[in-house]
C-alpha positions as CSV (number, residue, x, y, z in Angstrom):
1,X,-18.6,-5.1,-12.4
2,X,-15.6,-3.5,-11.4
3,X,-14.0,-4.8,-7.9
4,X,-14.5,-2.2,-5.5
5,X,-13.0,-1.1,-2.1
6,X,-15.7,-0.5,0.4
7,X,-13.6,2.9,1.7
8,X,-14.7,4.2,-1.6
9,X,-18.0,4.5,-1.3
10,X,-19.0,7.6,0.6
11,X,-16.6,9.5,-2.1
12,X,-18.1,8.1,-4.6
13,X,-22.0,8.8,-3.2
14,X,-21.4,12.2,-2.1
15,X,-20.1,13.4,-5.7
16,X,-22.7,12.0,-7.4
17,X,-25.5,12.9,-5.0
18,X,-24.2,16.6,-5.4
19,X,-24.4,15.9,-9.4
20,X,-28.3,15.2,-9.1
21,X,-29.1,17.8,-7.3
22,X,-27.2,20.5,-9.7
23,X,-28.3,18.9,-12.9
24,X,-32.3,19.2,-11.3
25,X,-32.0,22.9,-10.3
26,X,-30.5,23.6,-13.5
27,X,-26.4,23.2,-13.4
28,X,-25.7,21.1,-16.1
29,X,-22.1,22.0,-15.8
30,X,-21.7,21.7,-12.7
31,X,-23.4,18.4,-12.5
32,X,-20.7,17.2,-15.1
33,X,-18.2,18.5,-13.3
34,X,-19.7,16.1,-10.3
35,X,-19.7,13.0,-12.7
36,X,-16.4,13.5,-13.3
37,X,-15.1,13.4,-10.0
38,X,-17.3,10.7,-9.2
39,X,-15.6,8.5,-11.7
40,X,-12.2,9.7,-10.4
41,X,-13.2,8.0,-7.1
42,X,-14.5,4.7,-8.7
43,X,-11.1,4.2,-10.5
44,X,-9.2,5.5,-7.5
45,X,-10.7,2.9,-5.4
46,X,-11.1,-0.4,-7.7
47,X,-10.1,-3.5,-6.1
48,X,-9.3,-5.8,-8.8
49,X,-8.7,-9.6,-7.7
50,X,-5.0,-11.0,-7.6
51,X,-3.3,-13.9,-7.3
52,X,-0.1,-15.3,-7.7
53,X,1.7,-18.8,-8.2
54,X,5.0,-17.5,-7.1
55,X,7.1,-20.2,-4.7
56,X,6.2,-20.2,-1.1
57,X,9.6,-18.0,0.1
58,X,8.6,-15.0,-2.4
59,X,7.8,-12.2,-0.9
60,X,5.4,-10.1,-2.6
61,X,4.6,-6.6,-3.7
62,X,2.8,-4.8,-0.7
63,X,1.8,-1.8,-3.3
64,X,1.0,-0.9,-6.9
65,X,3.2,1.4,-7.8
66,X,6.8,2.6,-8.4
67,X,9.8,1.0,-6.7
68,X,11.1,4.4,-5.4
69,X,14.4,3.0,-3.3
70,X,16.3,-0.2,-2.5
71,X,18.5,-0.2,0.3
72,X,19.3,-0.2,3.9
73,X,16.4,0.2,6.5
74,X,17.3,2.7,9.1
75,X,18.8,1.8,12.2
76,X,15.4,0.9,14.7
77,X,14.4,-1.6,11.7
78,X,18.5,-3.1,11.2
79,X,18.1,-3.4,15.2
80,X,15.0,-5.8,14.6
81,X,16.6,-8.0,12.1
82,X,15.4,-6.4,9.3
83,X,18.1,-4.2,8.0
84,X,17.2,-3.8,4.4
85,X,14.5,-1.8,3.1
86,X,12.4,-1.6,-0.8
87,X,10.2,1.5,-1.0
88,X,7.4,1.6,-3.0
89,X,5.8,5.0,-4.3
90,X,2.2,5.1,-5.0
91,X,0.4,7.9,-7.6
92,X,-3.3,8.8,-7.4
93,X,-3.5,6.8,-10.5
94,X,-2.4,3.5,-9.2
95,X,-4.8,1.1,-7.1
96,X,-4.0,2.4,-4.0
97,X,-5.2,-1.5,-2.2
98,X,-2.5,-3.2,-0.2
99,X,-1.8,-6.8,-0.1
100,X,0.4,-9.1,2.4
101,X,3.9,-9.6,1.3
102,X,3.9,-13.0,2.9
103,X,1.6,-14.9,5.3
104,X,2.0,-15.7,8.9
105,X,1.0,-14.6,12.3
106,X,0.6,-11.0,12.2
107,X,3.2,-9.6,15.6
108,X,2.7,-6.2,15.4
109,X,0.1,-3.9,13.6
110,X,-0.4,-0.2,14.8
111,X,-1.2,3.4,13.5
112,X,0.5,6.8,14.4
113,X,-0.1,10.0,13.3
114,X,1.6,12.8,11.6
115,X,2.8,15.2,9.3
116,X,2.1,15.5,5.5
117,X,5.1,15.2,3.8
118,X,5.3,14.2,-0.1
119,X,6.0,10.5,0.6
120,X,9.0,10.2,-2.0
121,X,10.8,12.4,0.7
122,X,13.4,10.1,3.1
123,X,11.9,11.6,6.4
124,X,8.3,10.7,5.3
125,X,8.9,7.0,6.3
126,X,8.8,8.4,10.2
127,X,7.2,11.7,10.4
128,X,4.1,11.2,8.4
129,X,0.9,9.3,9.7
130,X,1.6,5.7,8.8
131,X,0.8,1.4,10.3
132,X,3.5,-0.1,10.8
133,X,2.8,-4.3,10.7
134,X,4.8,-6.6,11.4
135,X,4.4,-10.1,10.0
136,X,6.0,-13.8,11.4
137,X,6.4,-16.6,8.6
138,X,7.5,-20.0,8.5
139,X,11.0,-17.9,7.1
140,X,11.4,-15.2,9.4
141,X,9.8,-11.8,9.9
142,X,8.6,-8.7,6.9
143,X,7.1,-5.7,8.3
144,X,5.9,-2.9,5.9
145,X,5.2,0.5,6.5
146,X,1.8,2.1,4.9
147,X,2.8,5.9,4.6
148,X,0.3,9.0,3.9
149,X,1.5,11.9,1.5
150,X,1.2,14.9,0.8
151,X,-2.2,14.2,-1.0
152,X,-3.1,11.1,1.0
153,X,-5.9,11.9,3.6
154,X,-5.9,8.4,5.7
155,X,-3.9,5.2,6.3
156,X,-6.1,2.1,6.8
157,X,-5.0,-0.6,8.4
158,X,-7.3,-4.0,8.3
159,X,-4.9,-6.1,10.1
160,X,-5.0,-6.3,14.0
161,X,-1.9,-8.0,16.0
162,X,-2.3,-12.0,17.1
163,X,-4.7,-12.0,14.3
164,X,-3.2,-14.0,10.8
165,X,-3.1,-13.2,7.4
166,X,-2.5,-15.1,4.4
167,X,0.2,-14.0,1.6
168,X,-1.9,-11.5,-0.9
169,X,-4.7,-10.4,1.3
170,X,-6.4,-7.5,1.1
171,X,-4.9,-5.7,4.1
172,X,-6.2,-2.7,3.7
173,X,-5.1,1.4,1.5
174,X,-3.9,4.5,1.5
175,X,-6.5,7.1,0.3
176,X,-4.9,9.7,-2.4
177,X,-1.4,9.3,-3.0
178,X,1.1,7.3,-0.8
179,X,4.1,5.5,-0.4
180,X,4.7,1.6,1.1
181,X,7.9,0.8,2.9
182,X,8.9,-3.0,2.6
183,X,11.6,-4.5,5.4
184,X,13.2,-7.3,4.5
185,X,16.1,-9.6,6.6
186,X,19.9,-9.2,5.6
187,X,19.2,-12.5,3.5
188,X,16.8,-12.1,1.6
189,X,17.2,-11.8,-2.1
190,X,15.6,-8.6,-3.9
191,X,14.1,-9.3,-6.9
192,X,13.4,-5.9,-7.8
193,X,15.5,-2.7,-9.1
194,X,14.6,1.4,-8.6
195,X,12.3,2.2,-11.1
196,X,10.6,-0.8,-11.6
197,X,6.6,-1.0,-11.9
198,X,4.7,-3.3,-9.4
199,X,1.2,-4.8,-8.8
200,X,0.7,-5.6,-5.4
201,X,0.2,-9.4,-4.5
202,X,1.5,-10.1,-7.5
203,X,5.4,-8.9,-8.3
204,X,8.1,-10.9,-6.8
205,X,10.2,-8.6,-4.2
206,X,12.4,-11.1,-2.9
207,X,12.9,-14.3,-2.2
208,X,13.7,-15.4,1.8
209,X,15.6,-18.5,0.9
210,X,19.4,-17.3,0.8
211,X,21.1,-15.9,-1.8
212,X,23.0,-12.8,-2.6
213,X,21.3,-10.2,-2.1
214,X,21.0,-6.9,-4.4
């Protein structure tokens, strides 16, 4: 059976409830239509399992998705320590799950809401509804940014602060289209280049161990 995210299911009921009911009072069509969007939501919110064997100072995709930027973090985030910044752009048809980039004691973790701005846009990042966490390893600090789009409805957010998280746990989605930024420290390494495809808990971003950085 295919993983599933639990935040899937009442889209995924109601569509196909709504199927039933037109297919017994005589809307084939429309009950097909139903079906269809039914099994929109089942592949928009599979959860498939991931791992990865990657050394201990990799950081780790947050997102599925497209790497949409790689550069400096605006100034509030260079002021924390953590002036460089990978975005990652997430379409409707990518698993929309987020995973820890590392593991550690998780400092900060909070919601705010917002606009709805297409989240490949730069002012996204701060004016749409977004968590921003904030997470401590045994190399330093990595916060990420979960971001809402245009399409995307709700940010959720499964990690609370002085709670801990391992590196590749679930930590929660983004429902319908979205974007994840990643915010790295001035050493790290990125592994990564715009364009790039990447499965979250799986594709190396960076590594935290020195070296020159892209």
């Amino acid at each position: 059976m295919l993983p599933f995210a639990p935040e899937g299911y009442p889209f995924v009921l109601v569509p196909a409830l709504a199927g039933i009911f037109a297919w017994v009072f005589g809307y084939p069509a429309l009950a097909v239509v139903f079906v269809l969007l039914m099994l929109g939501c089942v592949a928009f919110f599979r959860d498939p399992r991931r791992r990865s064997d990657a050394p201990p100072d990799v950081v780790l995709a947050p997102a599925d998705g497209k790497v949409l930027s790689v550069g400096a973090s605006p100034e509030p985030m260079a002021a924390r320590g953590l002036p460089r910044q990978v975005s990652i752009f997430m379409s409707p048809a990518n698993v929309h799950v987020n995973r820890a980039p590392i593991g550690g004691a998780v400092r900060e973790a909070a919601w705010s809401a917002g606009k709805k701005f297409p989240a490949f846009r730069d002012k996204a990042s701060e004016l749409n509804e977004h968590s921003f966490v904030v997470i401590e390893g045994e190399r330093g600090a990595v916060a990420y940014k979960q971001i809402a789009g245009a399409v995307a409805r709700r940010v959720v957010c499964d990690l609370t602060a002085g709670g801990t998280v391992a590196r590749g746990d679930r930590v929660g989605l983004i429902k319908f289209g979205s974007r994840v930024d990643l915010f790295l420290p001035g050493g790290a390494a990125i592994q990564v280049v715009v364009g790039q495809r990447t499965r979250a808990g799986v594709t190396p971003v960076a590594r935290l161990s020195g070296g020159e950085a892209r």
